[in-house]
C-alpha positions in Angstrom: -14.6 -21.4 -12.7 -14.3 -18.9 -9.7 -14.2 -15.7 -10.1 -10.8 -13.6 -9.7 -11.6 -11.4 -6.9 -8.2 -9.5 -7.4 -7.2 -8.5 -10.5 -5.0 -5.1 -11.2 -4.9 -3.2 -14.2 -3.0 -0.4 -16.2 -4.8 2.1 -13.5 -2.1 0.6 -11.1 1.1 2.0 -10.7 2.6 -1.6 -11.1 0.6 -3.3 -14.5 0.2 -2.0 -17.8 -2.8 -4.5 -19.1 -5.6 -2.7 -20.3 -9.2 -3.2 -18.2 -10.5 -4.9 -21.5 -8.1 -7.2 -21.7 -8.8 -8.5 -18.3 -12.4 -8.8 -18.8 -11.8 -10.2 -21.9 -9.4 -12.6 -20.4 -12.1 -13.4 -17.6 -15.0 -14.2 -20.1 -12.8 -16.5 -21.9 -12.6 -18.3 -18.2 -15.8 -18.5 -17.8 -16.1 -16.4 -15.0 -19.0 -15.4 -13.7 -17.6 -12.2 -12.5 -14.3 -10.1 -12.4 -13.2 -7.9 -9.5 -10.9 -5.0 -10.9 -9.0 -3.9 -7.5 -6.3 -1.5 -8.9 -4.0 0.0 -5.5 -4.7 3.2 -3.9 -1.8 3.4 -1.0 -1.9 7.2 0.9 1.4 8.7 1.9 3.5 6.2 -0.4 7.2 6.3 0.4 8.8 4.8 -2.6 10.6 7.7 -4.5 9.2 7.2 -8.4 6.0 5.9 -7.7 2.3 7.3 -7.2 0.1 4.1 -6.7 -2.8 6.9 -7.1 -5.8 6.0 -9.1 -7.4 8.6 -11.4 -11.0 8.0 -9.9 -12.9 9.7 -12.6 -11.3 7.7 -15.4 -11.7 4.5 -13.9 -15.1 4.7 -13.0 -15.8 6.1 -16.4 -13.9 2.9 -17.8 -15.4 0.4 -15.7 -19.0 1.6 -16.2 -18.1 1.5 -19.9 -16.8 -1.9 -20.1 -19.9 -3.2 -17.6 -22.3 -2.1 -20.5 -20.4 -3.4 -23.2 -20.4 -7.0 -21.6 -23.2 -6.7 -20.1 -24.9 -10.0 -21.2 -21.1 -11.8 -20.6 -19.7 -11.0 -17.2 -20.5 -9.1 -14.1 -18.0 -6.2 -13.4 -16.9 -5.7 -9.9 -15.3 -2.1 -9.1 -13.0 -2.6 -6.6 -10.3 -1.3 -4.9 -6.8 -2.3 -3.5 -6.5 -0.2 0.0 -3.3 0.1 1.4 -3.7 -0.1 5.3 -1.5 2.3 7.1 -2.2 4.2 10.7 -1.3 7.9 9.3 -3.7 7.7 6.2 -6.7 6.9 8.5 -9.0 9.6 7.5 -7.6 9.4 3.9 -9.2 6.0 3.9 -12.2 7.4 5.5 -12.9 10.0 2.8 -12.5 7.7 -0.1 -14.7 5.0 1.1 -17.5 7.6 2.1 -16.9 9.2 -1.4 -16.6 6.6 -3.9 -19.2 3.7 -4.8 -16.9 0.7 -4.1 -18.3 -2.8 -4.8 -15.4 -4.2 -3.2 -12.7 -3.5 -1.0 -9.5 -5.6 -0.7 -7.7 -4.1 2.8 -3.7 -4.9 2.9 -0.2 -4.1 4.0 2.9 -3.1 1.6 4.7 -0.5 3.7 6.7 -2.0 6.8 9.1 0.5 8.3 8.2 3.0 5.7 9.8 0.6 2.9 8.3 -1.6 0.6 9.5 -5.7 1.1 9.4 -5.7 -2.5 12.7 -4.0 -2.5 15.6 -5.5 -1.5 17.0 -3.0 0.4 14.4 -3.5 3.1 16.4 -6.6 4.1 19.7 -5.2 4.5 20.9 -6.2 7.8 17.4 -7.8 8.7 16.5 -11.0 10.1 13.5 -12.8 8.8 11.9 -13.4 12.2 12.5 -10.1 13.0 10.8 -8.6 9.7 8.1 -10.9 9.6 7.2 -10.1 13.0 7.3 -6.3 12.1 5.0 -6.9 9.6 2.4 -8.8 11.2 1.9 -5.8 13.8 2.3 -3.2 11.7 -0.9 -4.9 9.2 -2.6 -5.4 13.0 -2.3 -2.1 13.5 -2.9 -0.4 10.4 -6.5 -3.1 10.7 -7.2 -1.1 13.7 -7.0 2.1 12.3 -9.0 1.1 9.7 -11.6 -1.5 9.5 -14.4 -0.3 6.3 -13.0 -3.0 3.5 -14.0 -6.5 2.4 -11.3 -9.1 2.8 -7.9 -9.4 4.2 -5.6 -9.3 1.0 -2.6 -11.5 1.2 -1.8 -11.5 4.7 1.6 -12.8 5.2 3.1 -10.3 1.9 6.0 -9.9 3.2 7.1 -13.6 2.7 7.0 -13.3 -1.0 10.4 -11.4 -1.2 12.2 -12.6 1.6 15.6 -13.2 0.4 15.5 -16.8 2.0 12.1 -17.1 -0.2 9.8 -19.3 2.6 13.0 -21.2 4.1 13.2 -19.6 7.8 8.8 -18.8 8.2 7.2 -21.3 10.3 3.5 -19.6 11.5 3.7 -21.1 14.7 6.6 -19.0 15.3 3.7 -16.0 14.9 0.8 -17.6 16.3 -0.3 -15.1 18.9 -0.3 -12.0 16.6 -1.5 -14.2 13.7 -4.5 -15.2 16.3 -4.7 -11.8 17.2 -4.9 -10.7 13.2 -7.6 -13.1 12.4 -9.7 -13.0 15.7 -10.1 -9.0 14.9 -11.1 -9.9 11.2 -13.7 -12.2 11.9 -15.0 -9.9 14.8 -15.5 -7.3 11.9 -17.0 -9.7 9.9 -13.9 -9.1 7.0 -13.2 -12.0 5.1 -9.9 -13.3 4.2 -8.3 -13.8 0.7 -6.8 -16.4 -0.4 -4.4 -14.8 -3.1 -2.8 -17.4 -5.3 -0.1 -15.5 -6.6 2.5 -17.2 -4.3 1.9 -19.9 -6.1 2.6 -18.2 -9.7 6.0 -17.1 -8.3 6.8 -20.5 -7.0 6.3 -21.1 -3.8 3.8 -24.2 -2.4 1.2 -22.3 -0.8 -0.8 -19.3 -0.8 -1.0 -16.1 0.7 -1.7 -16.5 3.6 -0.2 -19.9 4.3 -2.2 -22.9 4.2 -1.6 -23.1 8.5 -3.1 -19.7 8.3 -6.2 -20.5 6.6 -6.7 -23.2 8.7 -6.3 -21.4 11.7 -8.7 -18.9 10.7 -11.1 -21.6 10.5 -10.6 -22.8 13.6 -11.0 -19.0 15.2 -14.3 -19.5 13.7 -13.8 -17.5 10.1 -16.0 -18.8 7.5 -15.9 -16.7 4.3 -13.1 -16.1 2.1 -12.3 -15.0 -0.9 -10.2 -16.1 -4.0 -7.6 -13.4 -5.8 -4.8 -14.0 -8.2 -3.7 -10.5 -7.7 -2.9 -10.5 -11.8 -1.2 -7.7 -13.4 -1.2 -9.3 -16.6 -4.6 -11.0 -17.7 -2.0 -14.3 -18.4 -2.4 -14.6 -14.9 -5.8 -14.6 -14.1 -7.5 -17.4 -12.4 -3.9 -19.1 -11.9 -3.5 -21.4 -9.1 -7.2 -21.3 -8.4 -7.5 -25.5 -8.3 -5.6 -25.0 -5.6 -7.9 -22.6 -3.8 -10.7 -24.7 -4.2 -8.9 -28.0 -2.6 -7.7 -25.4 0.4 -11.7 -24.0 0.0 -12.9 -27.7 0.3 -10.6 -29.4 3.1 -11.6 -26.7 5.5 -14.8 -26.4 4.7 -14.8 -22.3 4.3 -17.6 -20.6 2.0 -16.3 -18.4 -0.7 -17.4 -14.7 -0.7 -19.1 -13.6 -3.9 -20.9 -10.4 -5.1 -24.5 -11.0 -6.6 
């Protein structure tokens, strides 16, 4: 089976499972290896919550858990980075300071509000919040460019009130082109994060059009997340991956 290159844990602000669960959960897969990439988002503006990771700790933990299953599954220590202009040196610092294996790169804050929320879609138009949200990721890319892979590029569709009813990518194609032409310049991958399809919906994140496109822009690496918070989740959707994986001929990403 793949590995789950995006897996969050009770070091995130937003999941209570324990790291052993989750490698535990992995090994049971058959994975080869698990990425744990709990969030670190500078200057968060949601009132109540510190998506802050105790750095010490969860080194501490993952070094731990990559003795005890040693012989089972490799352990990838990874890292959720919220992409935002202001926290640019922020970003800087941690990456220079911290012995990442893996760096997942992504947007949550548009408008300094969470989508997840549904007050960010009071008295907002779909096209007009996607379309916010597209630059402000392409902007927060050019601030800040030292990570991995794109994680779940179009986000913001998840929690549209209209779910996936009113988003057509064509209606985004030159900021989408813009997005993925920059990526691939950088040599960053893309994700393809399957937890769209957990919540329902019939494609990943990013949208089957997008990883097609990305292809065609001349991208060849991705890689494959569920974004989990509960090991349940791991690996879900992942067939899917590897028929989107296969009918565009992309390589997948992995950490030796």
């Amino acid at each position: 089976m793949l590995s789950d290159y995006h897996v969050h844990s009770n070091f995130s602000f937003d999941s209570e499972e324990s790291p052993d669960n989750i490698v535990s959960r992995a090994i049971e897969l058959g994975m080869p290896c698990i990425a744990i990439t709990d969030h670190q988002d500078f200057n968060w503006p949601v009132e109540g919550e510190f998506p802050y990771i105790d750095f010490d700790n969860y080194f501490s933990t993952l070094d731990e858990l990559s003795s005890k299953y040693e012989d089972k599954i490799k352990i990838i220590k990874g890292i959720e980075l919220g992409l935002v202009e202001d926290a640019k040196s922020q970003c800087q610092n941690l990456i220079k300071n911290n012995a990442f294996d893996f760096v997942i790169g992504s947007c949550h804050i548009v408008d300094n509000m969470d989508p997840y929320y549904s007050g960010f879609w009071k008295n907002r138009k779909d096209r007009d919040a996607f379309e916010l949200y597209f630059k402000t990721l392409l902007n927060g890319i050019k601030s800040f460019d030292r990570f991995d892979t794109l994680g779940h590029m179009d986000y913001i569709v998840r929690y549209s009130p209209n779910k996936d009813t009113n988003y057509s990518v064509l209606d985004y194609r030159d900021i989408i082109d813009e997005i993925l032409t920059l990526i691939i310049s950088k040599n960053i991958k893309l994700e393809i994060n399957t937890a769209n399809l957990a919540k329902g919906f019939s494609f990943p994140n990013p949208h089957t059009d997008i990883i097609k496109r990305y292809k065609e822009l001349g991208g060849e690496y991705v890689t494959v997340g569920s974004d989990a918070h509960t090991a349940e989740n791991i690996g879900y959707g992942f067939d899917v991956a590897e028929e989107i994986i296969k009918n565009f001929n992309l390589n997948i990403f992995t950490i030796k």
